[in-house]
C-alpha positions as CSV (number, residue, x, y, z in Angstrom):
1,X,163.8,40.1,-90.6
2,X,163.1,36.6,-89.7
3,X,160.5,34.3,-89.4
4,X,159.4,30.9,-88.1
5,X,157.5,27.7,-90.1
6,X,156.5,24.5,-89.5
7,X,157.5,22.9,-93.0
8,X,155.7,19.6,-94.2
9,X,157.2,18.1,-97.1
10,X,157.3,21.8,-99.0
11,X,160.6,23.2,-97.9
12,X,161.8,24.3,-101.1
13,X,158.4,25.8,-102.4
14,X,158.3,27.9,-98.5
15,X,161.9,29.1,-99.3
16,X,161.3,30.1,-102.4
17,X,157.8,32.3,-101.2
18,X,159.9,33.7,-98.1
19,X,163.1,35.0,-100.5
20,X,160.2,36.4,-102.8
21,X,159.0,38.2,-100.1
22,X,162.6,39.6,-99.0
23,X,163.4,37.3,-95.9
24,X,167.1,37.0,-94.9
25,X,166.6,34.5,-92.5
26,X,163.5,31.8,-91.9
27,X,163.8,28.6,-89.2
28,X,162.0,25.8,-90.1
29,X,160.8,24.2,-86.7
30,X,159.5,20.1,-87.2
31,X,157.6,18.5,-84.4
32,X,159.5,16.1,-82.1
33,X,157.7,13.9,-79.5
34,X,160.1,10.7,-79.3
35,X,163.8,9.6,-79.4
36,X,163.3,7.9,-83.0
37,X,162.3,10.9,-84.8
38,X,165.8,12.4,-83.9
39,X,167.3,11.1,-87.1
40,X,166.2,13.8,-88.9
41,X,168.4,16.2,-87.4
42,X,171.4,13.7,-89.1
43,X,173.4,15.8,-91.3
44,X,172.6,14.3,-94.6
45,X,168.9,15.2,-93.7
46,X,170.0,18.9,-92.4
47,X,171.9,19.3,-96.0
48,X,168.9,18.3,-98.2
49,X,166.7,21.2,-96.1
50,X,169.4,23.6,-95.8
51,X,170.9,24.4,-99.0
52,X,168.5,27.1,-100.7
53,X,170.3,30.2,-102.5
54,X,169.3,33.6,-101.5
55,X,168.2,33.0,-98.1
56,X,169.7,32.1,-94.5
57,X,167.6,28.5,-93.5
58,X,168.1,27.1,-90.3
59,X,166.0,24.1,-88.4
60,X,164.9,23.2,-85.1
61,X,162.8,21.3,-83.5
62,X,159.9,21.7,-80.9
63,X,159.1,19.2,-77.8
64,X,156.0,17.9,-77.6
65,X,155.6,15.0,-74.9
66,X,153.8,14.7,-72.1
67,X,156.1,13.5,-69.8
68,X,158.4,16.6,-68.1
69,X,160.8,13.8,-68.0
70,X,160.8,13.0,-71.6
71,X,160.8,16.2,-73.0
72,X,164.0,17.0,-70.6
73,X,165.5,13.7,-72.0
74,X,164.9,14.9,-75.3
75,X,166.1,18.3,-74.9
76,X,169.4,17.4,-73.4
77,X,170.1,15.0,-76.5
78,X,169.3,17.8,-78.7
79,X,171.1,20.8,-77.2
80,X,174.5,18.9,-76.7
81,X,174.5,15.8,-79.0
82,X,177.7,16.9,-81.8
83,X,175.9,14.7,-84.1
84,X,172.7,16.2,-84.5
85,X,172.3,19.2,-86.4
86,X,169.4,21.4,-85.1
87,X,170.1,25.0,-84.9
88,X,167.7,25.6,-82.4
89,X,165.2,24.0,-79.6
90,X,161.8,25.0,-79.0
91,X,159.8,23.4,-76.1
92,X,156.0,24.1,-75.8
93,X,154.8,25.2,-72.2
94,X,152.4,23.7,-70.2
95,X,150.6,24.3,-67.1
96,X,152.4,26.1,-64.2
97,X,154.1,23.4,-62.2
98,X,155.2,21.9,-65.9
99,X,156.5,24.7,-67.2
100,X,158.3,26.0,-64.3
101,X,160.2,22.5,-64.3
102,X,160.8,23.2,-67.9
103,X,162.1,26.9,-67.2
104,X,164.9,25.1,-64.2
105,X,167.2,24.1,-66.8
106,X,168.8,26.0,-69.9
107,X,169.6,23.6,-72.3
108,X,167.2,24.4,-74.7
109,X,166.3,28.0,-76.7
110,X,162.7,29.4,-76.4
111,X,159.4,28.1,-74.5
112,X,156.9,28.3,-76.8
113,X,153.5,29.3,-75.6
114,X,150.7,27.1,-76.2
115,X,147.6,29.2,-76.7
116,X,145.6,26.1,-78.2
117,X,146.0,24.6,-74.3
118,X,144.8,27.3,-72.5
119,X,142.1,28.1,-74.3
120,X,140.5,25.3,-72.1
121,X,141.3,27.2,-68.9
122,X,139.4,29.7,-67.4
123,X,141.0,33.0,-65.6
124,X,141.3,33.4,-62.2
125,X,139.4,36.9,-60.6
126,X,142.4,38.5,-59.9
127,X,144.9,37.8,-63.1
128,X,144.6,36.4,-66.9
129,X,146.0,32.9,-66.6
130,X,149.1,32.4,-68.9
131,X,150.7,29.3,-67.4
132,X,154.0,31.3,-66.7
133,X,154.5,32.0,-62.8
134,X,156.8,34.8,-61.4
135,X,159.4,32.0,-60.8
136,X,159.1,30.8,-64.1
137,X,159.9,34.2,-65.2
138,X,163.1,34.8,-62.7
139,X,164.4,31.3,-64.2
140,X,164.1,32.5,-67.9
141,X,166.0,35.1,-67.3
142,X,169.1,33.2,-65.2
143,X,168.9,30.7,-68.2
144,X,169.0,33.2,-71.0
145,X,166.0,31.7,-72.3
146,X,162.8,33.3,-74.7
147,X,159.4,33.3,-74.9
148,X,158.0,32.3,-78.5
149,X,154.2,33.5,-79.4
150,X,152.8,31.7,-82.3
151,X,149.8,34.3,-84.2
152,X,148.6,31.8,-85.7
153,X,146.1,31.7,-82.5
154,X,145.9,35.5,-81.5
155,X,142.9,36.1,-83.5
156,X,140.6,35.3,-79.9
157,X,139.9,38.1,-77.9
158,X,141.1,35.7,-74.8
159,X,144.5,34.4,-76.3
160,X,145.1,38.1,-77.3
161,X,144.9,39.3,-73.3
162,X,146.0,36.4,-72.0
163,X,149.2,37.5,-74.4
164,X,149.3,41.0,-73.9
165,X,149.2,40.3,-69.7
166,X,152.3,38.5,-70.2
167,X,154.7,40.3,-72.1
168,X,153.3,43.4,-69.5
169,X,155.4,41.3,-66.8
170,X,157.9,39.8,-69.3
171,X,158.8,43.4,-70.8
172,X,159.4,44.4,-67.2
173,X,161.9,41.7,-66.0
174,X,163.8,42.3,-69.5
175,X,162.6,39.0,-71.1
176,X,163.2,38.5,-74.6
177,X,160.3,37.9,-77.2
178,X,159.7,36.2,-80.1
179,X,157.1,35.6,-82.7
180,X,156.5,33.8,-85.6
181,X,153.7,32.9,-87.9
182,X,154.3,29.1,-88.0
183,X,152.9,29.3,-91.2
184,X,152.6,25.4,-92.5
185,X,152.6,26.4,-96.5
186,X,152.7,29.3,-99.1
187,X,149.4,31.1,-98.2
188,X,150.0,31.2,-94.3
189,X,153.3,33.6,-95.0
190,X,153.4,37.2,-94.0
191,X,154.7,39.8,-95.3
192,X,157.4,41.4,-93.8
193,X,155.5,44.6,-92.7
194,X,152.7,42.7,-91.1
195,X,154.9,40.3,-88.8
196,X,156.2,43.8,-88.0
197,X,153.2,44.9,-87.3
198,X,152.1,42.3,-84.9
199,X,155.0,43.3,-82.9
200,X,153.8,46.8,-82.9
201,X,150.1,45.7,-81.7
202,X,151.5,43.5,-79.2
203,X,154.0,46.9,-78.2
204,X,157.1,44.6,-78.6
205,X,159.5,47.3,-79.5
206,X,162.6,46.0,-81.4
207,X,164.2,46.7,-84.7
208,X,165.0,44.3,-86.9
209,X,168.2,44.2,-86.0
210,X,167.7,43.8,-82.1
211,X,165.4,40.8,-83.3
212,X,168.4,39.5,-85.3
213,X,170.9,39.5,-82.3
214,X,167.8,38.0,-80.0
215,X,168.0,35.2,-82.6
216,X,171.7,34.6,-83.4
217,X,172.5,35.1,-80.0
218,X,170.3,31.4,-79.6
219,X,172.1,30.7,-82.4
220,X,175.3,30.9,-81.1
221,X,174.4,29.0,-77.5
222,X,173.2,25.9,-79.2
223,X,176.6,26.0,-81.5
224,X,178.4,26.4,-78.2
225,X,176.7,23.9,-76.5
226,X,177.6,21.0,-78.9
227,X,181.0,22.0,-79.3
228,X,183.3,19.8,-77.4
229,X,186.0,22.2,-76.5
230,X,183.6,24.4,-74.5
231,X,182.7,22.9,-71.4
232,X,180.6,25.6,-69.1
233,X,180.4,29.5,-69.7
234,X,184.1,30.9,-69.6
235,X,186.0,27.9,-69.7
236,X,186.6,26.2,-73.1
237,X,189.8,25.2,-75.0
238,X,191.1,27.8,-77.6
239,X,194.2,26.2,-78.3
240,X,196.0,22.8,-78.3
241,X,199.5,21.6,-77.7
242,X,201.6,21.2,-80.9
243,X,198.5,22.7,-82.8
244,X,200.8,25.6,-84.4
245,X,204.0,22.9,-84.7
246,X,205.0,22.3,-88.4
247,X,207.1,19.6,-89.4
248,X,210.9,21.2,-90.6
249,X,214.4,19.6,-92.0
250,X,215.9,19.9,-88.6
């Protein structure tokens, strides 16, 4: 089982609470809303975080701008930049027109719902408002995109519906789902049967292990993605000339 935080300083004493509570893997997620704040995805940064025995850490970042053109910006440098080592990319939704620009493209990991947003926004008569149209959907799924809920906010009786309307139509078009507690220290940390739970409530079903692959497979198209020798989906260099050649006496 895995599970999502939004670290502050307190890395170390978060690692050490989630390998208490039998974690394998956590991702720490840090708050990104200019070009400057990039550096801390530089690899001497990524080694202090990373290094924790016991437990699988990775890091990633969420986009936060309110420009769709600098959050794009962003995500591109991000995704394919060799030099920066985030794991994963998170990009919080925004209204429908914004977040349907933001589900076009497919270099990033997970658009992560903002419930604090909405809660401003009343629904229409004839559907709960989630700021995720039917195209938005049909885009998520040709990018191999997922959806990230946050509890943190599902205590209100409106986040909850708005939540439950949308992983009705998400479920249907084969959409994968994710959630995390974003806990920001110690106390905020589930255990590992109540994260399960919420999955449960929100009638999510997956094993653990179908929520592992969801999660490595994101894993894996970042790594992908920064790695030189791939260039699109099927084409990438496996081998180069003289790679195999060793020097001999003749």
């Amino acid at each position: 089982m895995y599970d999502i935080a939004l670290p502050h300083g307190n890395e170390n004493e978060l690692l050490e609470k989630y390998r208490e509570l039998g974690y394998k893997y956590v991702i720490f997620l840090y708050l990104i809303k200019s070009k400057s704040e990039l550096t801390l995805f530089k690899r001497e940064n990524i080694c202090r975080i990373t290094k924790f025995p016991g437990i699988y850490c990775f890091v990633g970042a969420i986009l936060d701008t309110l420009s769709i053109k600098d959050t794009l910006h962003l995500a591109a440098e991000l995704f394919y930049n060799e030099k920066l080592y985030n794991d994963f990319l998170f990009v919080k939704a925004g209204n429908y027109k914004y977040t349907q620009l933001l589900s076009n493209k497919h270099y990033f990991n997970s658009i992560l719902l903002d419930l604090d947003a909405m809660s401003s926004i009343e629904d229409p008569l004839q559907f709960r408002y989630t700021g995720f149209s039917f195209t938005t959907l049909k885009n998520i799924i040709r990018n191999n995109l997922t959806i990230c809920i946050s509890i943190r906010n599902l205590a209100s009786y409106i986040n909850l519906g708005r939540v439950l309307y949308l992983i009705k139509h998400a479920k249907k078009k084969g959409i994968p789902l994710l959630l995390g507690s974003f806990a920001r220290d110690v106390r905020e940390i589930p255990q590992d049967i109540v994260l399960r739970s919420w999955y449960k409530l929100l009638k999510i079903p997956y094993t653990p292990e179908e929520l592992t692959n969801i999660m490595l497979f994101q894993l894996i198209r970042t790594r992908r993605a920064k790695n030189k020798d791939v260039f699109c989906n099927g084409y990438e260099i496996v081998k180069y000339p003289f790679e195999d050649f060793e020097d001999s006496d003749y």
